[in-house]
LUMDO-161097 format. One record per atom (N, C-alpha, C): residue number from 1; chain; x, y, z. Coordinates in steps of 0.2 Angstrom, whole numbers, plus 2048, in hexadecimal, padded with zeros to 3 digits. Last residue first. Example, Ala and Ser with C-alpha at 12.3 -4.5 7.8 and 13.67 -1.06 7.14 Angstrom:
// LUMDO-161097
PT,n,chain,x,y,z
PT,2,A,840,7F5,823
PT,2,A,844,7FB,824
PT,2,A,840,800,827
PT,1,A,842,7E4,827
PT,1,A,83E,7EA,827
PT,1,A,842,7F0,827
This chain:
// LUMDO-161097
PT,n,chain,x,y,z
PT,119,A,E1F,1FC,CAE
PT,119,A,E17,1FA,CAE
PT,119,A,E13,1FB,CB4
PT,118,A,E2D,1F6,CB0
PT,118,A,E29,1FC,CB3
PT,118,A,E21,1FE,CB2
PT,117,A,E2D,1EC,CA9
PT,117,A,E2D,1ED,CB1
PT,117,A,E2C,1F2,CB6
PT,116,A,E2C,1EF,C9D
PT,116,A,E25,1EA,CA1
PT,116,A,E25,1EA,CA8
PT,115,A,E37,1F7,C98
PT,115,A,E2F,1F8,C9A
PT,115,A,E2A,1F4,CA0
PT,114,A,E3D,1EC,C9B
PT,114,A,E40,1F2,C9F
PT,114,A,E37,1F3,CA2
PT,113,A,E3D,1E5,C90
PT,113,A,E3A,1E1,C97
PT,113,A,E3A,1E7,C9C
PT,112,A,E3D,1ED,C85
PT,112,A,E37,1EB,C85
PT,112,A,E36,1E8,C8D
PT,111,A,E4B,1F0,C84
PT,111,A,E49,1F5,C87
PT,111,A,E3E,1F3,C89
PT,110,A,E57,1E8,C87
PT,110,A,E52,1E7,C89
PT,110,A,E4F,1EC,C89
PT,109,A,E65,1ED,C88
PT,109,A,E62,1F0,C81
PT,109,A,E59,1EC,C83
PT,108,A,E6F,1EA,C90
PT,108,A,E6D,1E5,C8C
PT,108,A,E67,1E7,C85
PT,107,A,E6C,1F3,C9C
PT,107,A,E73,1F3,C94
PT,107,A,E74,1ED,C90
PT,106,A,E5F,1F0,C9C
PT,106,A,E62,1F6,C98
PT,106,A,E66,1F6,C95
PT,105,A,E62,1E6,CA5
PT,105,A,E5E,1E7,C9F
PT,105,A,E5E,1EA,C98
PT,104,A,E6B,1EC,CAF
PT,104,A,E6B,1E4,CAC
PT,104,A,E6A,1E7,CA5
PT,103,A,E61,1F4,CB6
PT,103,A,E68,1F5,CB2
PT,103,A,E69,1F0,CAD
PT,102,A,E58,1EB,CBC
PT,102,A,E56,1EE,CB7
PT,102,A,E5B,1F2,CB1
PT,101,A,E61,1E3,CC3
PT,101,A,E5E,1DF,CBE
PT,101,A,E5C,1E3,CB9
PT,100,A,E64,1EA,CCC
PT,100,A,E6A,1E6,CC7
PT,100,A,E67,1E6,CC2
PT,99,A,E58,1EE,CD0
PT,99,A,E5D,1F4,CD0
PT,99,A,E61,1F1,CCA
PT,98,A,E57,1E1,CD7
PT,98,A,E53,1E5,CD3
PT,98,A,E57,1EA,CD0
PT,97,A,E63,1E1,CE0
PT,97,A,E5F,1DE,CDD
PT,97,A,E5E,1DF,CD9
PT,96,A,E5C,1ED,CEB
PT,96,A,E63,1ED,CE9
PT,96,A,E64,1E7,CE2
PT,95,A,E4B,1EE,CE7
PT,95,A,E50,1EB,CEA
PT,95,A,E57,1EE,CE8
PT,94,A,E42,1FA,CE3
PT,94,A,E45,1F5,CE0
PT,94,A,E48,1F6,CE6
PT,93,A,E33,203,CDE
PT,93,A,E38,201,CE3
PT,93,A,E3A,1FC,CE1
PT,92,A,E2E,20D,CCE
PT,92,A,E2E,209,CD2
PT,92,A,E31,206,CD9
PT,91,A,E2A,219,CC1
PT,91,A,E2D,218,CC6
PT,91,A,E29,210,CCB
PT,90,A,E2C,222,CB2
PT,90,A,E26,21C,CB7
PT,90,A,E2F,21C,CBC
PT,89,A,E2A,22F,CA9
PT,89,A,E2E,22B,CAC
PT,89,A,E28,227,CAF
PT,88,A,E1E,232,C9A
PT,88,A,E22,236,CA1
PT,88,A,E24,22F,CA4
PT,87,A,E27,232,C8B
PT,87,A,E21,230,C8F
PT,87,A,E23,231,C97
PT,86,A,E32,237,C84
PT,86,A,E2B,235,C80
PT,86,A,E26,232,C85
PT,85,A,E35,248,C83
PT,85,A,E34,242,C8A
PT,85,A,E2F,23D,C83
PT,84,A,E41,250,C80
PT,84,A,E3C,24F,C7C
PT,84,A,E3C,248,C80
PT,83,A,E4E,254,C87
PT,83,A,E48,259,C84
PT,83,A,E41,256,C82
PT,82,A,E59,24E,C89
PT,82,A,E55,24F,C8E
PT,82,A,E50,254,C8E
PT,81,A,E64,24C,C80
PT,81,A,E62,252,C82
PT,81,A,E5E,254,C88
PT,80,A,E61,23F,C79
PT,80,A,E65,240,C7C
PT,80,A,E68,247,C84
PT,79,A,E4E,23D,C73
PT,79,A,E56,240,C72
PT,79,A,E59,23F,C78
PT,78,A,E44,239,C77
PT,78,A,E44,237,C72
PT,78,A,E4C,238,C6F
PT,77,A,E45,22E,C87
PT,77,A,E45,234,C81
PT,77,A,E46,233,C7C
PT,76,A,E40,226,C96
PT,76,A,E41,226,C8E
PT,76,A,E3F,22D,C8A
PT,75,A,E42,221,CA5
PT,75,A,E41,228,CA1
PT,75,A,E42,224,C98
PT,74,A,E3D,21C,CB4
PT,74,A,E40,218,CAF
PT,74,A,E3F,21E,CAB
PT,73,A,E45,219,CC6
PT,73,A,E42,21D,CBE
PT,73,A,E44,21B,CBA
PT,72,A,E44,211,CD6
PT,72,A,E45,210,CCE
PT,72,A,E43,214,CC8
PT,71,A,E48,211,CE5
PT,71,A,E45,215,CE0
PT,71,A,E48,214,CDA
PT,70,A,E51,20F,CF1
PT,70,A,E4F,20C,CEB
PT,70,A,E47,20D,CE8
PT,69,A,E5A,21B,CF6
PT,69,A,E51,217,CFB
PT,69,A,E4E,211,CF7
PT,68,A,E62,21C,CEF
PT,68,A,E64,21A,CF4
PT,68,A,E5C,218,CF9
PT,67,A,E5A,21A,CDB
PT,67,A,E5C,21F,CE2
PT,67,A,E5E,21A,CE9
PT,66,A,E5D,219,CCB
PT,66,A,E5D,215,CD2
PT,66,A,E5E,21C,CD9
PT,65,A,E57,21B,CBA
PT,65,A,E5C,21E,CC4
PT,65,A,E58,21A,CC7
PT,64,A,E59,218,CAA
PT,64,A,E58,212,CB2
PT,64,A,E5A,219,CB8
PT,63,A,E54,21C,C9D
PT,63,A,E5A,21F,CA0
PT,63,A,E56,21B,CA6
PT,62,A,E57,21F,C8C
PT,62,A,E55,21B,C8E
PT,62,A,E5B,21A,C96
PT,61,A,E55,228,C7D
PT,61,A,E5B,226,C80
PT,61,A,E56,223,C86
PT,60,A,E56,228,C6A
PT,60,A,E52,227,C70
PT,60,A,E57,227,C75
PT,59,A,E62,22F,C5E
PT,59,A,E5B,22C,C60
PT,59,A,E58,22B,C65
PT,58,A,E6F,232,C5D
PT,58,A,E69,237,C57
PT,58,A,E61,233,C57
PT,57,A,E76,22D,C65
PT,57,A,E7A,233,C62
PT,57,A,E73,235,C5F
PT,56,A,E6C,221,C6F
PT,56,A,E6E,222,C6A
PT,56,A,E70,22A,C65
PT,55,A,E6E,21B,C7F
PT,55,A,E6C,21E,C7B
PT,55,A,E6F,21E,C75
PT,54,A,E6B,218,C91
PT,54,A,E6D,213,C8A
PT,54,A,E68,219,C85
PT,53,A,E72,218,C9F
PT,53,A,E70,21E,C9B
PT,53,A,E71,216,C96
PT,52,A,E6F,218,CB1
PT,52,A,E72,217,CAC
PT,52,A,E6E,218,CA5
PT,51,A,E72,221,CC3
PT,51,A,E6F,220,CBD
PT,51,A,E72,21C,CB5
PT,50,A,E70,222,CD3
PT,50,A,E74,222,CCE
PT,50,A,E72,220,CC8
PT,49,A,E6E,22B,CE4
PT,49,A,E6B,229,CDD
PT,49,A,E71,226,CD6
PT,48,A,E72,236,CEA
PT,48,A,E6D,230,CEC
PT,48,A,E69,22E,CE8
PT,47,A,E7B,240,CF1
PT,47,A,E7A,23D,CEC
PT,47,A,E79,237,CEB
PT,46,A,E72,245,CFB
PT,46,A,E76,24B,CF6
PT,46,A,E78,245,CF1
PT,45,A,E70,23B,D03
PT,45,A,E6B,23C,D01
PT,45,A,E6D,242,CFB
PT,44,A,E7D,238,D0B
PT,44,A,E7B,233,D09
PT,44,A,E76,238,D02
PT,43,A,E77,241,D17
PT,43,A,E7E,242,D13
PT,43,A,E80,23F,D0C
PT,42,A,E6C,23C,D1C
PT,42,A,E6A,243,D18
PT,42,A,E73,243,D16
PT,41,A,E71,230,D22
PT,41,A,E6C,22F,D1E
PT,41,A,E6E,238,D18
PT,40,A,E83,235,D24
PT,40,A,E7A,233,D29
PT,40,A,E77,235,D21
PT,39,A,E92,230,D27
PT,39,A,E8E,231,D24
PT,39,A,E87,230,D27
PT,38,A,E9F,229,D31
PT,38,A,E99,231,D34
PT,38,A,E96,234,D2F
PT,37,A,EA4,21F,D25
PT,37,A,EA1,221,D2D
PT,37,A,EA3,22A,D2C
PT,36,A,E96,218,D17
PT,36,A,E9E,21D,D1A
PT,36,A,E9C,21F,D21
PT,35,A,E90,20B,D12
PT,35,A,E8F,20E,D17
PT,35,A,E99,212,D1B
PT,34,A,E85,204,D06
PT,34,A,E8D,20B,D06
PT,34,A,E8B,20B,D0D
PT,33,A,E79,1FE,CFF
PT,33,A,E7F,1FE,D06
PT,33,A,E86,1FF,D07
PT,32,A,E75,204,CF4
PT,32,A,E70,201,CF9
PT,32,A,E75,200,D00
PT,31,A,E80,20D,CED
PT,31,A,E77,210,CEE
PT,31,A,E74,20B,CF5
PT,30,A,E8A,206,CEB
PT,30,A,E8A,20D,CF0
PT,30,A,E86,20D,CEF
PT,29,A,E84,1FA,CE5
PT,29,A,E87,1F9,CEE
PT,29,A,E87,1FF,CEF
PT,28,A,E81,1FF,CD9
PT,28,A,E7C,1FC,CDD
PT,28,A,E7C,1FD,CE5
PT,27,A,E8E,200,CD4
PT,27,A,E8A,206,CD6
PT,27,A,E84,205,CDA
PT,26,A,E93,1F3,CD7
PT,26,A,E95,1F7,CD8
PT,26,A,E92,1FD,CD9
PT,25,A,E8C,1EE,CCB
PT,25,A,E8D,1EA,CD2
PT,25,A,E8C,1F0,CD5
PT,24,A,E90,1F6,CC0
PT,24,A,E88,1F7,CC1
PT,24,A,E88,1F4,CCA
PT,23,A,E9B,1F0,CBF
PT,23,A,E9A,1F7,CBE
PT,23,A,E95,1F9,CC1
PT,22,A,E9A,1E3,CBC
PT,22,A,E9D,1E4,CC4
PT,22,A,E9D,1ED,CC3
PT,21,A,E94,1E4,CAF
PT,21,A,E91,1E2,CB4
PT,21,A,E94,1E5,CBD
PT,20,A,E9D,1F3,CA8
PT,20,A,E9C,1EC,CA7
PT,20,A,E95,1E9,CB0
PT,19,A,E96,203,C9E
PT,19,A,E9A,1FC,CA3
PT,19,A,E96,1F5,CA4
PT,18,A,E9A,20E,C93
PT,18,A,E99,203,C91
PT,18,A,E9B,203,C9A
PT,17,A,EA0,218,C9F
PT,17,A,EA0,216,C98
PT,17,A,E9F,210,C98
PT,16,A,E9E,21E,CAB
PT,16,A,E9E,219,CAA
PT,16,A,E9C,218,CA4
PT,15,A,E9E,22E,CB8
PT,15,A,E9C,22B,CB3
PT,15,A,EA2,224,CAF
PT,14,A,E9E,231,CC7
PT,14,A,EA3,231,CC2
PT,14,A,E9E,22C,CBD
PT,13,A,E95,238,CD2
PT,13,A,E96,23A,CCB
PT,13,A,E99,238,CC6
PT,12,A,E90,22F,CDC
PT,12,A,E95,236,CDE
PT,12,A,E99,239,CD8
PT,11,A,E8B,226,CD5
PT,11,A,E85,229,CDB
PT,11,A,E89,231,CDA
PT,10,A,E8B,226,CC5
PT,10,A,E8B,221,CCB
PT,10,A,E8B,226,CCF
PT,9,A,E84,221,CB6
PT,9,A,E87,227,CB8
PT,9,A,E87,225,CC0
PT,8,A,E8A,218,CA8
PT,8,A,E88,218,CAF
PT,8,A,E8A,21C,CB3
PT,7,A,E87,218,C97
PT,7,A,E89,219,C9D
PT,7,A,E88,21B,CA3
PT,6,A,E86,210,C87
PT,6,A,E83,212,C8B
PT,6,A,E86,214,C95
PT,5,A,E80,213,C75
PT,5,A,E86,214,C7A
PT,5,A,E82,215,C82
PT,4,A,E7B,209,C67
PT,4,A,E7A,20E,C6D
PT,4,A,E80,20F,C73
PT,3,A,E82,20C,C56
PT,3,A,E85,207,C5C
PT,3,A,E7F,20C,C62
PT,2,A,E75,20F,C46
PT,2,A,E7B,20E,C4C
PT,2,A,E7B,20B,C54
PT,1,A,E73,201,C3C
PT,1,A,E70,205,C42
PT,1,A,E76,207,C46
């Protein structure tokens, strides 16, 4: 089987090839508790959210966003492309916490517990 590949796309756009734990830490703290001076909520909101991605070159792909309100998506396709949905996203609220946990998961290839938490 081939290797999935997977990266963290973080709030202000830099993307994140395999990252490691203090990767995911770190995206987390700019979504739940960034705070830059003379930013306001609506400045914040342009890019309020961060995402991570676990896919396969010629199979499903499986994608977590986190928003700064903590709002959790969970997406699964059938391809890389973002065409073929196999079932519409589910959503939930998460902690800053949460959030780890559910990355966590992912880049662990759990994709059966991901489900159940978003159930």
């Amino acid at each position: 089987m081939i290797e999935p590949w997977l990266y963290l796309q973080k709030r202000y756009g830099e993307s994140v090839a395999s990252p490691e734990d203090a990767d995911l830490i770190k995206a987390a703290s700019e979504l739940f508790v960034e705070s830059l001076p003379g930013m306001t909520e609506a400045d914040y909101s342009e890019h309020g959210a961060a995402h991570l991605r676990l896919g396969y070159d010629d199979g499903p792909m499986y994608v977590i966003e986190i928003s700064r309100l903590g709002k959790a998506t969970w997406e699964e396709w059938a391809d890389q492309d973002y065409e073929n949905e196999v079932c519409p996203p589910r959503s939930l609220q998460v902690t800053e916490q949460k959030a780890l946990t559910l990355w966590k998961m992912l880049k662990e290839k759990r994709i059966e517990d991901v489900r159940k938490a978003f159930a």
